[in-house]
C-alpha beads as a LAMMPS data file, in Angstrom:
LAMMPS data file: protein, C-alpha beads

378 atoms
377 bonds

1 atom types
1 bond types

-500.0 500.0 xlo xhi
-500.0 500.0 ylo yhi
-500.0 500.0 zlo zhi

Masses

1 110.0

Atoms # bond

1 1 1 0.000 0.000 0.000
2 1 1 1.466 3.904 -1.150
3 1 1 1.838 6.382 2.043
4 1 1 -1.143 8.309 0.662
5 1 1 -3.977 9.950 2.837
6 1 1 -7.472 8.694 1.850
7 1 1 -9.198 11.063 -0.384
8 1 1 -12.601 11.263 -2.347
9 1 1 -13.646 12.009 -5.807
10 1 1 -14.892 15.473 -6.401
11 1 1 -16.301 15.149 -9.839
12 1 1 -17.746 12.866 -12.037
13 1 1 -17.565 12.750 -16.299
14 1 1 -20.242 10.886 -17.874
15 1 1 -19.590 10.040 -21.535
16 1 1 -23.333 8.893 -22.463
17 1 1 -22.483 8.129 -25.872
18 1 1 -19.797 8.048 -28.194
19 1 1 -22.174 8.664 -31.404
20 1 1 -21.802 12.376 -32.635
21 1 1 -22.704 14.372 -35.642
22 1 1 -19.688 16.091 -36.045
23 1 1 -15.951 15.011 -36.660
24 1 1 -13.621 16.956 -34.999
25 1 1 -10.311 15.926 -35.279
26 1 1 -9.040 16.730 -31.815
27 1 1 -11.797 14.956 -30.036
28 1 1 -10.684 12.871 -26.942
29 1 1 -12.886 9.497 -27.636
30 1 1 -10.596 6.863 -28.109
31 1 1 -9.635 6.375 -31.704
32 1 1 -11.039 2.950 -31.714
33 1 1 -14.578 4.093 -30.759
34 1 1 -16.354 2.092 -33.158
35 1 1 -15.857 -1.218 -30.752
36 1 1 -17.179 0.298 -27.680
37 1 1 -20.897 0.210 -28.786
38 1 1 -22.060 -1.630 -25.624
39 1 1 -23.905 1.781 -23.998
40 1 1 -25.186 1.815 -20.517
41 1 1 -29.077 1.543 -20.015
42 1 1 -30.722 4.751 -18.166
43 1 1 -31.342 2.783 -15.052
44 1 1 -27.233 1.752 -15.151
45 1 1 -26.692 5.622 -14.974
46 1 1 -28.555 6.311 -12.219
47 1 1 -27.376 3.974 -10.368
48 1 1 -23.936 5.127 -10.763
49 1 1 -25.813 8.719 -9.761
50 1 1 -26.804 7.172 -6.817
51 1 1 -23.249 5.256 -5.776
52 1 1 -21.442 8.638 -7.052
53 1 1 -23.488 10.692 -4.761
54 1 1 -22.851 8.826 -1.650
55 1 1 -19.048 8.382 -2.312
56 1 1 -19.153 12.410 -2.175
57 1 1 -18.989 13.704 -5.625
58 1 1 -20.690 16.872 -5.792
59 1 1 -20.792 17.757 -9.538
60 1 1 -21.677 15.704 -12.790
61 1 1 -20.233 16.588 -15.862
62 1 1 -22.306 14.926 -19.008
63 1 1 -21.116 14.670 -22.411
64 1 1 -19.748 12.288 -24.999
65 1 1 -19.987 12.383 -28.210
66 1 1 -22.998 14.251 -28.131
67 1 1 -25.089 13.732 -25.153
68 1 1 -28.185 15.389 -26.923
69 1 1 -28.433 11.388 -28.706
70 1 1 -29.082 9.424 -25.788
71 1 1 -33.250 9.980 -25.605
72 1 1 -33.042 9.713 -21.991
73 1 1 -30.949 12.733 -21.162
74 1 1 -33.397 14.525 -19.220
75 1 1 -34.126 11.487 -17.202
76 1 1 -30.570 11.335 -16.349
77 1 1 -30.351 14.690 -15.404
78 1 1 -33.572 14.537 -13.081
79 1 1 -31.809 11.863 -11.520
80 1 1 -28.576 14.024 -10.949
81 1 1 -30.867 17.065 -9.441
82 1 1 -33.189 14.926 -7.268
83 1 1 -29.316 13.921 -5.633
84 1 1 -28.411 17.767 -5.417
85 1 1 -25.572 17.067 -7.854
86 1 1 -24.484 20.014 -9.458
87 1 1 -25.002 19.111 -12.864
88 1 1 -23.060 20.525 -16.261
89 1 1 -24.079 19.285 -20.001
90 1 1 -21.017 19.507 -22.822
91 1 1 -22.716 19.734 -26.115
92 1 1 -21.841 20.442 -29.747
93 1 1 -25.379 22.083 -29.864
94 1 1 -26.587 21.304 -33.167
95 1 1 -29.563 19.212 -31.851
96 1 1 -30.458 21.261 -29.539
97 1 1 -33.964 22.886 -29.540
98 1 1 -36.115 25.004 -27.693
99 1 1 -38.326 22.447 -26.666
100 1 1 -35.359 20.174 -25.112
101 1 1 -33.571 23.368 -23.815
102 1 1 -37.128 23.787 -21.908
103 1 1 -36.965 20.154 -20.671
104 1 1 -33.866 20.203 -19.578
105 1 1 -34.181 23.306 -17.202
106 1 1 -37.174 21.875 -15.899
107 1 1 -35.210 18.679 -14.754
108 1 1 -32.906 20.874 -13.003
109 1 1 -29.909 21.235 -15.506
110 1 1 -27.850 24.089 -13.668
111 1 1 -25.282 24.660 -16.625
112 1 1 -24.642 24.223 -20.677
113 1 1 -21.836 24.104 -21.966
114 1 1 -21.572 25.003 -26.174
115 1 1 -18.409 24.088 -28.441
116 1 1 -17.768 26.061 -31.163
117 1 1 -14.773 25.534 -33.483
118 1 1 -13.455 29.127 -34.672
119 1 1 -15.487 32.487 -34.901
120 1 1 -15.498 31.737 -39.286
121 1 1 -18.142 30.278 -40.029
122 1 1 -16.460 28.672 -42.644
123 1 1 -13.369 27.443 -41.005
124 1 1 -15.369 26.706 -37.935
125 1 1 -17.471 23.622 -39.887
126 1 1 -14.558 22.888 -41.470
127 1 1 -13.032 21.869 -38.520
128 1 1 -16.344 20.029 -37.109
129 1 1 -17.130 18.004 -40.574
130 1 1 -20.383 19.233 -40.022
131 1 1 -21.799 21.507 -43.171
132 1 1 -23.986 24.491 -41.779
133 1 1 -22.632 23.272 -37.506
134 1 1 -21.824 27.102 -37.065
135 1 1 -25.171 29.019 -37.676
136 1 1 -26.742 25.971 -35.551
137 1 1 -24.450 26.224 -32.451
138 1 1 -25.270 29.967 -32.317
139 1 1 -28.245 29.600 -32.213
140 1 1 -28.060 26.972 -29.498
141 1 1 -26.548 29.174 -27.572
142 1 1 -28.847 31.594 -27.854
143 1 1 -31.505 29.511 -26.677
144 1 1 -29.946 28.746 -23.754
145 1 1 -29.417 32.350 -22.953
146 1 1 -33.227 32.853 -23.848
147 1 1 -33.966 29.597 -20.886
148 1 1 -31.265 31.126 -18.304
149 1 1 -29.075 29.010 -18.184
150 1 1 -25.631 30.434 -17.535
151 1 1 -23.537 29.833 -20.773
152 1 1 -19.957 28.368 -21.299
153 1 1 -18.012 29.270 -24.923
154 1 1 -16.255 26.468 -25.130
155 1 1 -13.469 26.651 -28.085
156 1 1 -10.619 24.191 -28.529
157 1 1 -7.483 25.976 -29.877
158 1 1 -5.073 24.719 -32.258
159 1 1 -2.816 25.817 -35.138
160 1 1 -5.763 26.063 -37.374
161 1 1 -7.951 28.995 -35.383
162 1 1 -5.483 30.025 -32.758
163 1 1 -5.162 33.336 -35.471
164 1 1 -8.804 33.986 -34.879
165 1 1 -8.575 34.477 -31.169
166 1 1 -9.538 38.350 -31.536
167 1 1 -12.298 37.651 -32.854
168 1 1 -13.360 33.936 -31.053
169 1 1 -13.418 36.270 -27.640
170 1 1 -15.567 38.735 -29.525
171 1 1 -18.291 35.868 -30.267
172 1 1 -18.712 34.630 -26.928
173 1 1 -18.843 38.321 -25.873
174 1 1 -21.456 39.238 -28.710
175 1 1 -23.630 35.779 -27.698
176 1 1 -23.132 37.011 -23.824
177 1 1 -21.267 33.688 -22.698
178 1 1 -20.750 34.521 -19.009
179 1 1 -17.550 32.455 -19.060
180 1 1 -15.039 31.244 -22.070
181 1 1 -13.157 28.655 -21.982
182 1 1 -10.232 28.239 -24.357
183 1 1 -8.845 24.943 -24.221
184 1 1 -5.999 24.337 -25.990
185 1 1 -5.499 20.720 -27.845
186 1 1 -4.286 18.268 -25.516
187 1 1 -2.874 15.813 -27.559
188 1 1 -4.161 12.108 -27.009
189 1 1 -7.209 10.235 -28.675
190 1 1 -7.504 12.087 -32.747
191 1 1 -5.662 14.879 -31.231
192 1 1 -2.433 12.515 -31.718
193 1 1 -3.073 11.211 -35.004
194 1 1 -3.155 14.934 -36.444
195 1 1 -0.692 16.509 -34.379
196 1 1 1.258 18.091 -37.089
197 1 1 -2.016 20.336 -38.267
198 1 1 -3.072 21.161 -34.931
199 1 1 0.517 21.955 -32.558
200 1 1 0.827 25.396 -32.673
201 1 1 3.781 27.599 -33.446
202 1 1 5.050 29.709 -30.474
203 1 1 4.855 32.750 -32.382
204 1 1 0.862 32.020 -32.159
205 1 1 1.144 30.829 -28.607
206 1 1 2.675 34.165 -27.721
207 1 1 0.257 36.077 -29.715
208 1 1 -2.648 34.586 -28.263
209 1 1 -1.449 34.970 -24.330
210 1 1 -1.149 38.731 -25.382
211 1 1 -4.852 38.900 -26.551
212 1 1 -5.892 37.064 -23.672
213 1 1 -4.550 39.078 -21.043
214 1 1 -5.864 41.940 -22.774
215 1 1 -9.333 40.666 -23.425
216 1 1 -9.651 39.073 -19.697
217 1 1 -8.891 43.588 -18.528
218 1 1 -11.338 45.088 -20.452
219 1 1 -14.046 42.356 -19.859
220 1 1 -13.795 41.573 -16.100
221 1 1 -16.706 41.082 -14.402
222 1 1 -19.051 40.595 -17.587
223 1 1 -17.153 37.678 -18.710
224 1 1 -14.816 35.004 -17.148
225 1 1 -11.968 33.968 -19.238
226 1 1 -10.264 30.671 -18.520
227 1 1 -6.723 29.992 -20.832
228 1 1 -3.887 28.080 -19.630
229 1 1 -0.486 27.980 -21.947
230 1 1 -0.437 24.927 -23.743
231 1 1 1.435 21.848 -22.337
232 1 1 4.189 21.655 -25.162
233 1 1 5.298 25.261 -24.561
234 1 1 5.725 24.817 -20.612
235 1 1 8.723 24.188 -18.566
236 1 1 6.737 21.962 -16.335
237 1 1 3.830 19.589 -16.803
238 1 1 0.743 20.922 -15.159
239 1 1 -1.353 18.621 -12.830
240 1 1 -3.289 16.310 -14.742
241 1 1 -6.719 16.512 -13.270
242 1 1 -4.446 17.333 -10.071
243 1 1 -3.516 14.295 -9.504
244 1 1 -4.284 10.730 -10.951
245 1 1 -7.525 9.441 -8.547
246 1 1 -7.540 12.112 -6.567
247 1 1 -10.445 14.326 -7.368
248 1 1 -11.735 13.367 -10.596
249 1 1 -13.498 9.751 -11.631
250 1 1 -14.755 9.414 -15.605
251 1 1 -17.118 6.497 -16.380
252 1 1 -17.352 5.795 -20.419
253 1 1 -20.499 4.753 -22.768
254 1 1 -19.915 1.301 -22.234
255 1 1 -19.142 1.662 -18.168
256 1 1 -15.416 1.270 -17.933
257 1 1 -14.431 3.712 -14.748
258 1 1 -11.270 5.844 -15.588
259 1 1 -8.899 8.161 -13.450
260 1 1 -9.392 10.079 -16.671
261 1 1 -10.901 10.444 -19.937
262 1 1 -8.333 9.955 -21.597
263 1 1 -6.564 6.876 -19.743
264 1 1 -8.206 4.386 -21.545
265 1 1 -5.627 4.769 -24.331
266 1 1 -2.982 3.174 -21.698
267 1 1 -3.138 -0.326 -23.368
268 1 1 -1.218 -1.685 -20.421
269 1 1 -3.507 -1.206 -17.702
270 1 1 -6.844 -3.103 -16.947
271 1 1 -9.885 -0.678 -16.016
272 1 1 -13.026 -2.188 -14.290
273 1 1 -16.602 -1.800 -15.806
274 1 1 -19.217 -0.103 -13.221
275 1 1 -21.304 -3.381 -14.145
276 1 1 -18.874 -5.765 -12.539
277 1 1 -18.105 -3.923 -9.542
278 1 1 -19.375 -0.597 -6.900
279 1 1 -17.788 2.483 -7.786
280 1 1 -16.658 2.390 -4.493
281 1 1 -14.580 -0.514 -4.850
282 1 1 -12.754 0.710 -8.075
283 1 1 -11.840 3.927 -6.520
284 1 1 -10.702 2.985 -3.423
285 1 1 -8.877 -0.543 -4.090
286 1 1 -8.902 -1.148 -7.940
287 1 1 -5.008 -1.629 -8.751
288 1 1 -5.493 0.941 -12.139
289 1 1 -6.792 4.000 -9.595
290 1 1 -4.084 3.175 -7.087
291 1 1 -0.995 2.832 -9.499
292 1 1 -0.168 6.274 -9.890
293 1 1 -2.064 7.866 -7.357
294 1 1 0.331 9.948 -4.846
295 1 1 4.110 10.306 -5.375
296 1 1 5.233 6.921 -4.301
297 1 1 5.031 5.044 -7.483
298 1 1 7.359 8.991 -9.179
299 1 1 11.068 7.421 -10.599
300 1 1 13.711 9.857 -10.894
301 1 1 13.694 13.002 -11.810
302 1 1 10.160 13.248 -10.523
303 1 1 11.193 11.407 -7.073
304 1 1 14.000 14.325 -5.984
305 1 1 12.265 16.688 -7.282
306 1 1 10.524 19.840 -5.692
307 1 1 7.462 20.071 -8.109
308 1 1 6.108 16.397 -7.639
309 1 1 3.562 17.558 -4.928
310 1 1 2.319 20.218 -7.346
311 1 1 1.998 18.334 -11.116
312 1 1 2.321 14.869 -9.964
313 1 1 4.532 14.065 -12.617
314 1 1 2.374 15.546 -15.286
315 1 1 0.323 13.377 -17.292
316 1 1 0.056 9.779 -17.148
317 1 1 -1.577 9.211 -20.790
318 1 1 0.719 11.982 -22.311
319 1 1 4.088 9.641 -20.748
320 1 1 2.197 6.445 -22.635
321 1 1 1.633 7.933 -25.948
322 1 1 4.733 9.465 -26.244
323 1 1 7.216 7.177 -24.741
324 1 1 5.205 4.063 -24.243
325 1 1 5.414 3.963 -20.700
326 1 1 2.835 5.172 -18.390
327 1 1 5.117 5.297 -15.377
328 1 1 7.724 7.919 -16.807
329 1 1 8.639 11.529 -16.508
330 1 1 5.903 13.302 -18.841
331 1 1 8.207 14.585 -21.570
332 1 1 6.593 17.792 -21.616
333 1 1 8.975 18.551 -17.994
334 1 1 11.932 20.070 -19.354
335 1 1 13.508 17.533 -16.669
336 1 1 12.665 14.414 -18.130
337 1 1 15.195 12.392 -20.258
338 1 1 12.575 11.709 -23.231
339 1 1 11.980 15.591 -23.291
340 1 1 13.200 15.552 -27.123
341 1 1 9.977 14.618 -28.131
342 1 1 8.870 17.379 -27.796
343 1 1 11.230 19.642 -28.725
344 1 1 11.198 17.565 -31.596
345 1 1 7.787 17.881 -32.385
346 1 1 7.783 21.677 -32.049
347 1 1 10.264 21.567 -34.415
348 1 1 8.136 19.555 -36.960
349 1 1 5.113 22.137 -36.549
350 1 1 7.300 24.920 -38.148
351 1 1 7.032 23.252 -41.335
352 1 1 4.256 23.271 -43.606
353 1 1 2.264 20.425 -44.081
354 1 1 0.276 19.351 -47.424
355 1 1 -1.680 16.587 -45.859
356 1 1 -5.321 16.540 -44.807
357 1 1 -6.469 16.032 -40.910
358 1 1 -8.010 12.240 -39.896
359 1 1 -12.299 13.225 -39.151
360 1 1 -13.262 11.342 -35.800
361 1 1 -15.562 9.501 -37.474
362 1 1 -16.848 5.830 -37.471
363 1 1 -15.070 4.742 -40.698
364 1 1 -12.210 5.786 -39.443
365 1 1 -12.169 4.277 -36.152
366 1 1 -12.710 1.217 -37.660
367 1 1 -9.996 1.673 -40.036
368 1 1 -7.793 2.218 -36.723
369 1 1 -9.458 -0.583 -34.916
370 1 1 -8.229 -3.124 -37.565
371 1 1 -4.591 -1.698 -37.814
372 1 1 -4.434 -1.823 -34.200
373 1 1 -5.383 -5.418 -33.814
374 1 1 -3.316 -6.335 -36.903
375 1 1 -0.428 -4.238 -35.180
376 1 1 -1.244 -6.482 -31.999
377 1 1 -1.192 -9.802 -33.669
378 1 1 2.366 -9.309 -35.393

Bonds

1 1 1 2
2 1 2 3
3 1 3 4
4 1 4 5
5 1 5 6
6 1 6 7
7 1 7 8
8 1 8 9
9 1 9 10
10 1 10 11
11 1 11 12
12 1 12 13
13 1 13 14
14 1 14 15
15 1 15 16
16 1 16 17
17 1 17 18
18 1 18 19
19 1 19 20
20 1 20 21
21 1 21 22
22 1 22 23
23 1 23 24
24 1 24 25
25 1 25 26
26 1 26 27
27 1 27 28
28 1 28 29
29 1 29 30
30 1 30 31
31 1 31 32
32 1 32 33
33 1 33 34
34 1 34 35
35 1 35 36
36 1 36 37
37 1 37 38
38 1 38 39
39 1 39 40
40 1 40 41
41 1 41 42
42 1 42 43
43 1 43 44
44 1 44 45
45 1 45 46
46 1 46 47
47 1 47 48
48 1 48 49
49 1 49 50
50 1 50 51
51 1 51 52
52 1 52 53
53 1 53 54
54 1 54 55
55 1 55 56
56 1 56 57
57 1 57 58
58 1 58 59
59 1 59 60
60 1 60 61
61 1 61 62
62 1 62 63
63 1 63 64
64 1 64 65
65 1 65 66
66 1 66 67
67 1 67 68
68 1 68 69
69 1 69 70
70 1 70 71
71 1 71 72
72 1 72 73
73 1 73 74
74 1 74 75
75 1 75 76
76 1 76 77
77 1 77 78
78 1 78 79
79 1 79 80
80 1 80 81
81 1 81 82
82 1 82 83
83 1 83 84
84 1 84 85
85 1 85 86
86 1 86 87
87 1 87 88
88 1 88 89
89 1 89 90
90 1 90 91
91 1 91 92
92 1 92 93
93 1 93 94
94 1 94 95
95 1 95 96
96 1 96 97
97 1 97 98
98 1 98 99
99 1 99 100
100 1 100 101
101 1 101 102
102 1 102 103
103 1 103 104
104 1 104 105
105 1 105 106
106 1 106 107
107 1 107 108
108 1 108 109
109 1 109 110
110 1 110 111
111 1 111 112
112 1 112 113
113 1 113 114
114 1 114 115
115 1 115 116
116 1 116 117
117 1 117 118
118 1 118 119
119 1 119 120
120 1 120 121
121 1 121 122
122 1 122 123
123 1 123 124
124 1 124 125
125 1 125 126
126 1 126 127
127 1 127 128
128 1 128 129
129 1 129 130
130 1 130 131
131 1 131 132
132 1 132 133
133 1 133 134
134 1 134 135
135 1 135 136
136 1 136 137
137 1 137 138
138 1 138 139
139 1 139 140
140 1 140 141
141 1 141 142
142 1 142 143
143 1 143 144
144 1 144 145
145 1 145 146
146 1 146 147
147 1 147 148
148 1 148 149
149 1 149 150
150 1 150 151
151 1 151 152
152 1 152 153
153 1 153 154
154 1 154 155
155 1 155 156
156 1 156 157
157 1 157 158
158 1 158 159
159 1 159 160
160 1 160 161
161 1 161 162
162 1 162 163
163 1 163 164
164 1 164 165
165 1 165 166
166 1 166 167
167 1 167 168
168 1 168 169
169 1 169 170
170 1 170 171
171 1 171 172
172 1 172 173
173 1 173 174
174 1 174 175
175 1 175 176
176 1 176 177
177 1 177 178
178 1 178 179
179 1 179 180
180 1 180 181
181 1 181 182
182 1 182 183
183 1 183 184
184 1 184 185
185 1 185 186
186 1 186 187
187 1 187 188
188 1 188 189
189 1 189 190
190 1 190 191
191 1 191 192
192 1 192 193
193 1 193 194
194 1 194 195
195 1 195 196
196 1 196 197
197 1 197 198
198 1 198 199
199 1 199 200
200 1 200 201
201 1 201 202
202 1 202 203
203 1 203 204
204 1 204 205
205 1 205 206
206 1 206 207
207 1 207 208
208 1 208 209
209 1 209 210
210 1 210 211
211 1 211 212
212 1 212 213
213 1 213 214
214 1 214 215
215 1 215 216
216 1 216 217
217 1 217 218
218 1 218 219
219 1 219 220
220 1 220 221
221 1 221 222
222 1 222 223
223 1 223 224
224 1 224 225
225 1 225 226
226 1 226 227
227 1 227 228
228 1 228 229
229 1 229 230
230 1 230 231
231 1 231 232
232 1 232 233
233 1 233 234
234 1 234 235
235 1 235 236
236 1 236 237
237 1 237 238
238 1 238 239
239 1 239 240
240 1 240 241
241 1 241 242
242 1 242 243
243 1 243 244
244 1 244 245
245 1 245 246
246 1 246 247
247 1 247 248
248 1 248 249
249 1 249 250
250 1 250 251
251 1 251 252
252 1 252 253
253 1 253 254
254 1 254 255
255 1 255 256
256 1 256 257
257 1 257 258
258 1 258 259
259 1 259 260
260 1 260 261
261 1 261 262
262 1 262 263
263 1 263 264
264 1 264 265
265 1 265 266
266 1 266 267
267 1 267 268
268 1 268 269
269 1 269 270
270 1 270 271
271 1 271 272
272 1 272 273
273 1 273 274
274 1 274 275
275 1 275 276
276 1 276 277
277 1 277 278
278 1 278 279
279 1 279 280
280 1 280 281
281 1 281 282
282 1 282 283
283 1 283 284
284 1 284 285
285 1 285 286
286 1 286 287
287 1 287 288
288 1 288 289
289 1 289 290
290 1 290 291
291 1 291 292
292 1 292 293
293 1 293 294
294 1 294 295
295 1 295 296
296 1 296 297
297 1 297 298
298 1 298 299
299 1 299 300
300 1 300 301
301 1 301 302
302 1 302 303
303 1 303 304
304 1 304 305
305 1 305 306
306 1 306 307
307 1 307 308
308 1 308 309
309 1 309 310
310 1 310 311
311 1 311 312
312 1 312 313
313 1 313 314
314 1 314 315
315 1 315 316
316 1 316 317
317 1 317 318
318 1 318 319
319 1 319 320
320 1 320 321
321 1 321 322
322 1 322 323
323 1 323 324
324 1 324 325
325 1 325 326
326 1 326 327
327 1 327 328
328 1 328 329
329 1 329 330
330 1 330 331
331 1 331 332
332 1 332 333
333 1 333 334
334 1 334 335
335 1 335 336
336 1 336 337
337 1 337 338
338 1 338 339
339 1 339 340
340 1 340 341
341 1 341 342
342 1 342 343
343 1 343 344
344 1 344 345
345 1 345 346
346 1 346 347
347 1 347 348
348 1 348 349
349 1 349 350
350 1 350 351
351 1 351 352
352 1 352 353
353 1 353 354
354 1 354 355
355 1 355 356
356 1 356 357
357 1 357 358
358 1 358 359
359 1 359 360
360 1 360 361
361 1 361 362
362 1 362 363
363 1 363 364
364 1 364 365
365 1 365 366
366 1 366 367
367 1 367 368
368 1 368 369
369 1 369 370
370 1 370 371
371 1 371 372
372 1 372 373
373 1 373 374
374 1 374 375
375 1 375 376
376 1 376 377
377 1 377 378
């Protein structure tokens, strides 16, 4: 057993589904999707309400893929308010309507949360796959301004729109988002696969903390601004969900229970499936929650070093991808020995590419699905 103090989950992510109308190529759903079609009933989900509840989580985070398929949302979310879970829905908002917005504040939704892609309409459906996604969202989001719901802009950044920040801020400001959040690629799931069309150049980087700071002066107090540098252009890793199993729990379409959303994409660790076992159980004693939770399990130079209480070791998924190994050094810490990666890859994004970006979408995953099992079998 690791020296670590016993400690609760905070929050919970609930993928619903992994079916979405749009294809954006950073999306975080594994790449292999496509297999994972076994999908929780809506009695499943509120049980895990109900064991999430009394293991002390306090908000629910919905989303998928699109949450807005699964035709039991608002029973899900009445199950999440009759708990008193705070509860937040992440949607691409092109099926929303005003009748459903309607439904959904009357079961007690307290937040929505819209994606949009770039402030051109153009580039923005580009980067969804999704002809005519643009005019749709905004006017999603003004429906949810219409029901009162507070409103989240939610924009992912990358190479491709991070010269549009100027006028991405002055979207959510013209919709009256009450808070923005610009969330810059992290690069696992799709993200990976087209790395060398979405890693930004510093030059943009730099830009784009300028407008920022600006843009978070002159709009204080009408609208919250949330932008963190991205984790290639750091000098240390930042917390991963601060800390692996230590505040936040993710449970997937098909009930696998994660540390995060993205750690299903370690390929050599097992995760256990809500439908085999409590939620309390898995957090508490399942080996893949315990592995890297606290700073026993850190090698060197995490172990020595001053900034393992504050990032952890950075991120566990991140080390995997890029090195193989879940248990080293993320190479985004200028410390670690495999930190070439990413100097290498920064490197690489200076150049100009000619090829097109991989759509999340199901003919591809299956396409990956195959070439990873074929990989597998050599």
């Amino acid at each position: 057993m690791m020296n670590t103090p016993l400690l609760y989950p905070y929050s919970l992510l609930c993928e619903l589904t992994y079916s979405c109308p749009l294809q954006c190529p950073y999306c975080s759903n594994p790449v292999n999707f496509e297999h994972y079609t076994n999908e929780l009933d809506t009695q499943e989900w509120q049980r895990i309400l109900d064991e999430a509840a009394a293991l002390g989580v306090v908000q629910v985070h919905f989303s998928g893929g699109e949450p807005l398929l699964r035709k039991d949302i608002v029973q899900i979310i009445k199950k999440a308010r009759d708990l008193n879970l705070y509860s937040n829905l992440s949607t691409g908002g092109t099926l929303l309507t005003e009748k459903l917005v309607r439904e959904l504040r009357s079961a007690g939704l307290d937040s929505l949360q819209i994606s949009i892609q770039d402030a051109d309409s153009l580039n923005s459906d580009y980067i969804s796959g999704g002809l005519g996604s643009f005019d749709k969202k905004k006017k999603a989001a003004l429906l949810v301004k219409n029901a009162g719901f507070p409103l989240t802009i939610n924009v992912v950044l990358h190479k491709q729109n991070l010269d549009n920040i100027e006028a991405i801020i002055g979207l959510a400001e013209d919709i009256g988002a009450e808070r923005l959040e610009l969330a810059n690629t992290q690069f696992n799931g799709w993200a990976l696969k087209n790395r060398n069309l979405l890693l930004p150049t510093r030059t943009q980087v730099e830009h784009a903390v300028s407008v920022v700071e600006s843009a978070r002066l002159r709009l204080k107090g009408k609208m919250e601004i949330l932008y963190v540098v991205p984790d290639y252009f750091e000098q240390y890793p930042k917390p991963c969900l601060y800390g692996w199993g230590r505040v936040f729990m993710t449970i997937t379409s098909d009930g696998i229970v994660l540390p995060c959303q993205a750690a299903r994409e370690i390929s050599e660790l097992q995760f256990e499936n809500i439908r085999n076992k409590s939620l309390e159980k898995i957090w508490f004693e399942s080996e893949s929650f315990c592995i890297f939770r606290g700073t026993d399990w850190m090698p060197e130079p995490c172990r020595s070093c001053p900034q393992k209480v504050i990032d952890f070791g950075g991120c566990r998924c991140q080390a995997f991808l890029l090195t193989g190994n879940a248990a080293v050094t993320d190479p985004v810490c200028s410390l670690s020995p495999h930190h070439t990666l990413i100097e290498q890859a920064l490197k690489e994004t200076k150049k100009r590419s000619q090829e097109m970006w991989i759509y999340r979408n199901e003919e591809e995953s299956k396409r990956w699905t195959i070439k990873s099992l074929f990989d597998n079998n050599k």
